[in-house]
N, C-alpha and C positions, 0 to 999 in steps of 0.2 A: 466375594468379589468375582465378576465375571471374566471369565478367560476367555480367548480368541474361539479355543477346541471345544465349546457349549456351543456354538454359533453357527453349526451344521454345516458349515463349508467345506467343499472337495476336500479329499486329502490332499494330494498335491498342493492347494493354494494354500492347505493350511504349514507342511513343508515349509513354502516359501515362506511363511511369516514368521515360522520359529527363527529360519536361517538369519533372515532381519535383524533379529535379536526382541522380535517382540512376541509380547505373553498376554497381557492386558487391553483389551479397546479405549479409545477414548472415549470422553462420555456421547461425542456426534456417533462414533462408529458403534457402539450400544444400542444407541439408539435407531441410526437408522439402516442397519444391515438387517433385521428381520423381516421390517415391513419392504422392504427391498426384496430379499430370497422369496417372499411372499406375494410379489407380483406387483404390490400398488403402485402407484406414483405419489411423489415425495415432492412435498416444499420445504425447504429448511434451509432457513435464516443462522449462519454462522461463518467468523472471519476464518480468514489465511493462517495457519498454524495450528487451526484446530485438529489435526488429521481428518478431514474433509474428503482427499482426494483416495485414500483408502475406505474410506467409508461408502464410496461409489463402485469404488474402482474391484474392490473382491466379490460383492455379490453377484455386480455381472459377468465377470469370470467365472465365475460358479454356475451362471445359469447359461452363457456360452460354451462351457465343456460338456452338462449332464445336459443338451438339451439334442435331443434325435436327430443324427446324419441322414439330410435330405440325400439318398443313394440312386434318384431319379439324376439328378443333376449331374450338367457336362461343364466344362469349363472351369475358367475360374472363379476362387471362392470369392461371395459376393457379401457385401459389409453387412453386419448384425446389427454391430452399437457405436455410435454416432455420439461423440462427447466434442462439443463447442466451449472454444474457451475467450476469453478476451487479447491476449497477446501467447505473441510463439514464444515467449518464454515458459509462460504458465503450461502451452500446449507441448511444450518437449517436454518439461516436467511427469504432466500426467502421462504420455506416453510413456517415459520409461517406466513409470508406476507400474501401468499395465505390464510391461515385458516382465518386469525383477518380480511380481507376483502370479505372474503367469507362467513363469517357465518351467518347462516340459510338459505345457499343454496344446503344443502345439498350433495356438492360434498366431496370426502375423496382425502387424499394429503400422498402420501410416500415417505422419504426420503435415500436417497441410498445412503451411502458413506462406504470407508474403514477401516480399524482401528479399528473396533467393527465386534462380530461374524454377519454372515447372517444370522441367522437362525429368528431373529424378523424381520429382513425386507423381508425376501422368504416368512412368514406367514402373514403379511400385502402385499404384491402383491396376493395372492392367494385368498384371500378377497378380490378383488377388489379396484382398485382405479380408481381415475378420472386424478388425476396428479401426473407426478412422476419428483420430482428433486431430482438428482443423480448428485454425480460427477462420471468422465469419465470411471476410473479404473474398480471404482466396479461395475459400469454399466454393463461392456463389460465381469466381470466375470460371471453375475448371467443369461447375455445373451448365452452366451458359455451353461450353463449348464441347460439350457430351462427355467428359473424362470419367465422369461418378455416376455409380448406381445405387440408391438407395430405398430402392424398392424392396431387398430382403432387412431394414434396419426393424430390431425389436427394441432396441434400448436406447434411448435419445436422451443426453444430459446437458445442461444447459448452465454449464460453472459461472461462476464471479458473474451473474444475468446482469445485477444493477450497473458491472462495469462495461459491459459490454452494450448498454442502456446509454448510458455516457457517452462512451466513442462514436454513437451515431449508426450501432448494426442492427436498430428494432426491425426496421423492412426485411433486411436478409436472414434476420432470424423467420420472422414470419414466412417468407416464401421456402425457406428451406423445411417449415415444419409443415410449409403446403405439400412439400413435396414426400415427404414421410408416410408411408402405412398407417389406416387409422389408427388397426391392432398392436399398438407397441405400449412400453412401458417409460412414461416421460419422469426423468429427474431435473427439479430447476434448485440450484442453490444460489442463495445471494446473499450479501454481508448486511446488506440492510433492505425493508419491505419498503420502499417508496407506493403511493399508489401505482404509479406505473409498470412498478411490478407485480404488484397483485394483477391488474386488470392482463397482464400478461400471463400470468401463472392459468387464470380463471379460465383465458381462449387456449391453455395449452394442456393442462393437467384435469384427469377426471377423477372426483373422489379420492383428494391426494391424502398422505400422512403428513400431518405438519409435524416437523420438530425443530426447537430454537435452543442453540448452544453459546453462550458465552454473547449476548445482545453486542449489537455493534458499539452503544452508549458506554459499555462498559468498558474500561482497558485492561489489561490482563493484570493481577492482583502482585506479580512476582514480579514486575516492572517499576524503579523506582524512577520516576518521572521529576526533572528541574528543570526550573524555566531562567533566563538570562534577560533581562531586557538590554538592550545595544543595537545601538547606529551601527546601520548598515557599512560605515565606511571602518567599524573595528570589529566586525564578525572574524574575519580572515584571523587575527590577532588575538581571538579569544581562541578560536579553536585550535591554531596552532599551540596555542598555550595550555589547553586541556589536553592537545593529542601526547603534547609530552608525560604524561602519567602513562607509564607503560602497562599500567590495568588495562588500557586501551588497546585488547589483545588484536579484534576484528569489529571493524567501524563501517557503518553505515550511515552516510549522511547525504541530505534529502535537498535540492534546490528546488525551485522553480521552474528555471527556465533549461533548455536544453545547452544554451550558450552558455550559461553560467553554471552550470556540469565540467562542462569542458574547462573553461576559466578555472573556475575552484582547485581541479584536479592537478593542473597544470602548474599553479603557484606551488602547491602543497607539495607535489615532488621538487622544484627547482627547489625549496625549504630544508630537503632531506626526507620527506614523506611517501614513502611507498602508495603511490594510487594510480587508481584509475578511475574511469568512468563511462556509466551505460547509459541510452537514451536511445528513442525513436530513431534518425537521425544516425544511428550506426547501422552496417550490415548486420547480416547473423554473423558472418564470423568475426566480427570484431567485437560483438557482444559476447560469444560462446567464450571468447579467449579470454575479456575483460570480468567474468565469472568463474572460469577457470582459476587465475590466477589470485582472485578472491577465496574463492575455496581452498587453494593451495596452500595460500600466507607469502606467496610471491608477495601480493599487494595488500597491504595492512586495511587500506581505505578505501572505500567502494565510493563516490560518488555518482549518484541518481538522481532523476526525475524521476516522478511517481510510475512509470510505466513499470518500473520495480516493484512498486507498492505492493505489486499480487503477484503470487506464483514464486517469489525469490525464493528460492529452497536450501539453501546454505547455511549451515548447523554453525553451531557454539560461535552468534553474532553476538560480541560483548555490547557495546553501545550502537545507538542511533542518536544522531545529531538531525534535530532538525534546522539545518541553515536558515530557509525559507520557510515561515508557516505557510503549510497549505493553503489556498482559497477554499478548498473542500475540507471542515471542517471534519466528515467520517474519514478522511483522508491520515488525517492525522494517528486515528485508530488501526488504522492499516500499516503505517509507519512505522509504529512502534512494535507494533507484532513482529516485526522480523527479529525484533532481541526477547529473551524472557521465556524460548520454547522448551519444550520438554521436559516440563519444572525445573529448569535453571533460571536462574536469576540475570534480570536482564537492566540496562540503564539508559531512558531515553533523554535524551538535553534538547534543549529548544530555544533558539535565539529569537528575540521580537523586537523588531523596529520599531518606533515611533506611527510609520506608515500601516502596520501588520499588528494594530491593538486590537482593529476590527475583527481580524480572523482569528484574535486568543480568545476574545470574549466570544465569539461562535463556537468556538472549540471547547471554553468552559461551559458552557451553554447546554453540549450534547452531553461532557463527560458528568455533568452534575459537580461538578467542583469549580475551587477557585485555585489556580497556581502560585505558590507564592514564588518571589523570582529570590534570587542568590542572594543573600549579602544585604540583604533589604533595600536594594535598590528598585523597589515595586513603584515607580512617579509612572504610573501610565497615564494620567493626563496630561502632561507634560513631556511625555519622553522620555522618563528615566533609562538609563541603564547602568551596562559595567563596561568599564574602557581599561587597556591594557598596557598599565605605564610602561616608559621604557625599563628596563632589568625584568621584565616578563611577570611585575605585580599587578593583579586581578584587582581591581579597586570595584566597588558598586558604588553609583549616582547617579549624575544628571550626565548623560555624553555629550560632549562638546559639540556645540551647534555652530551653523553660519552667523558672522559674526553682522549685527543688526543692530541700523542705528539708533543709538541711547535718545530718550526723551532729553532733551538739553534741559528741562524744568524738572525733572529727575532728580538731580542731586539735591540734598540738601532740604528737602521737602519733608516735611512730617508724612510717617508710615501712615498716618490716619488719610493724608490727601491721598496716597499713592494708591490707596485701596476703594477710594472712593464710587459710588455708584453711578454712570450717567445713561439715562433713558434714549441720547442720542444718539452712544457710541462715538461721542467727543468730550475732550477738555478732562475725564474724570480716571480713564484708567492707565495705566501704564502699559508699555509695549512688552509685548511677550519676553523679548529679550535683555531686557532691564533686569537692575535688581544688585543687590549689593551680594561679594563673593561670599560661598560658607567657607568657616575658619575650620582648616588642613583638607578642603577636597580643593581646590583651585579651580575650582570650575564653577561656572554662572549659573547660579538656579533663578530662572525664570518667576520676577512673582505674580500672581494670578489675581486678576479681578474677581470682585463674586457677584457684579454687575453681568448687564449682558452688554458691555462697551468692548470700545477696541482690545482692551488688554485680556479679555476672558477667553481661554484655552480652548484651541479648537477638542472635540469630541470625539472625532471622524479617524 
């Protein structure tokens, strides 16, 4: 078995790692800390929990400390290694990485993001630093207006790339690696290889090392994954009725929208539910605080938008609910990573609308699986799900839909007519919402044409 102290790193860094409490690498940091202390540049395809940001973050500490004091030099110290990340939360993350494996080595560490005034981070660059992690925006403003020098940078890292491919910062990545020395050492890591991130890798990395750890298709193996189907108008009611299992030590749950962060969060406590909730759309200190308090166990429930997806670093996450299926099906993989780390055992739930079939089947689609839902309430062409009677019993079916007027020629009709096929999409099928009740669920199961007429279930 490979231990940290084989791995040729300063002593001091390596200090830092025992104090950690760590003895073994992951299999990313195995693998790409040699070719790293080795000089090459690195493509490697692996998610958020893998130990990723150590896998970066100590080789070039190591080559930052043993690398020769330009003693020509007046002023102050001018940045080496250049680590871009997607969001300031991933970029205070990695930051502190660097500080807690770097200490007593003397280098200083800035972090650059937006949402907060510049003027404490224009005055920490002008003191000097050794490493600056920035995300991309406010990088390229404080560059525009002469704050940054990157002319001494040898180590240029390019985290969560495809996310940050996403938000829209391909140009400023580009102009920022215009502005980089040719002679450095490029690291790009992304959760998934889109072509547009190779064709990115190809203009930025010379002769790189590929390594791929844990495929994004894959989800983590220690993760027990259930799926819900339910209308959107009894999500609120399931999950109040699962948070009551107090296995539900530290919850993560996923919306959509940034409004309905805030909603969700807000019910749940008026409920008795310790939560909060982070998005775009907050300051940093109302995110730093709404994390804090997550870590703490002040607040049991974290509700999110996917801006969390990456970089959330908060240990012993028992579940992840996804409220809202993702649009972005790797999303979903991202998700679920925040529960299941460290070989703990982790639990992801996932509620699916009638509206949101499309985005399970994209999701089953990447994971190579089919999810079966709770209870055997799997009617996805129809809309099945589970609703949440009064006295807080979970029932799986059909949830109750808007109520739609009956065929008046409906009753009473032989099953043979009601199923009939017609080429015109009249006279032959029944309305979606027809149909006679099943005996003890009390609720309307829709019957389906097998015609392509009016009564045949939408797909969509």
């Amino acid at each position: 078995m490979l231990h940290f102290s084989s791995l040729d790193l300063a002593s001091p860094i390596l200090d830092a790692v025992t104090r950690e409490g760590y003895d073994t690498p992951t299999p990313i940091q195995a693998q790409a800390i040699p070719p790293i202390l080795a000089g090459r540049d690195m493509l490697g395809c692996a998610q958020t929990g893998t130990g990723k940001t150590a896998a970066f973050a100590l080789p070039i500490l190591h080559h930052l400390h043993t690398a020769p004091t330009d003693t020509t030099r007046r002023g102050p110290a001018v940045a080496r290694a250049l680590i871009l990340s997607p969001t300031r939360e991933l970029a205070t993350q990695i930051a502190d990485s660097f500080d807690t494996y770097g200490r007593g080595l003397g280098l200083r560490t800035a972090v650059i993001f937006g949402g907060v005034k510049q003027t404490p981070q224009v005055r920490r660059l002008r003191a000097g630093v050794d490493i600056i992690v920035a995300t991309p925006g406010r990088l390229m403003d404080l560059m525009d207006q002469g704050y940054v020098d990157l002319r001494g940078v040898t180590h240029f890292v390019l985290d969560e790339a495809d996310r940050m491919l996403d938000m829209g910062f391909i140009q400023p990545i580009r102009r920022i690696g215009a502005a980089l020395p040719t002679q450095r050492q490029t690291l790009l890591f992304s959760a998934t290889m889109p072509p547009n991130i190779s064709r990115l890798a190809d203009s930025l990395l010379r002769d790189p090392a590929r390594i791929a750890v844990t495929p994004v298709a894959s989800a983590a193996p220690k993760i027990a994954q259930s799926l819900y189907m339910v209308d959107n108008q009894h999500k609120l009611a399931l999950l109040q009725k699962l948070l009551d299992d107090r296995t539900v030590e530290r919850a993560l749950v996923f919306t959509r929208t940034k409004h309905g962060a805030d909603n969700l969060s807000r019910k749940l406590s008026r409920s008795g539910v310790a939560a909060d909730s982070i998005h775009g759309n907050k300051s940093q200190a109302q995110r730093q605080r709404a994390l804090e308090a997550f870590r703490s166990g002040r607040a049991r429930v974290l509700v999110a938008t996917d801006v969390a997806a990456r970089g959330l670093d908060v240990d012993a996450i028992s579940h992840v609910f996804n409220y809202n299926l993702p649009n972005e099906p790797e999303a979903y993989v991202h998700r679920i990573g925040r529960t299941g780390r460290a070989g703990a055992l982790g639990i992801a739930i996932s509620f699916c609308d009638r509206e949101e079939r499309g985005f399970l089947r994209a999701i089953e689609q990447l994971v190579g699986a089919r999810m079966t839902a709770e209870g055997g309430g799997d009617d996805r062409r129809s809309g099945g799900g589970a609703r949440v009677e009064e006295g807080g019993r979970t029932e799986s079916g059909v949830a109750p839909r808007r109520r739609q007027r009956r065929n008046p020629n409906a009753n009473g009709r032989p099953k043979s007519a009601t199923r009939s096929r017609s080429s015109h999409g009249s006279g032959g099928g029944a309305p979606a919402g027809g149909g006679s009740r099943k005996p003890g669920k009390g609720v309307a199961r829709p019957q389906r044409s097998r015609g392509g007429g009016a009564g045949r279930p939408s797909r969509g």
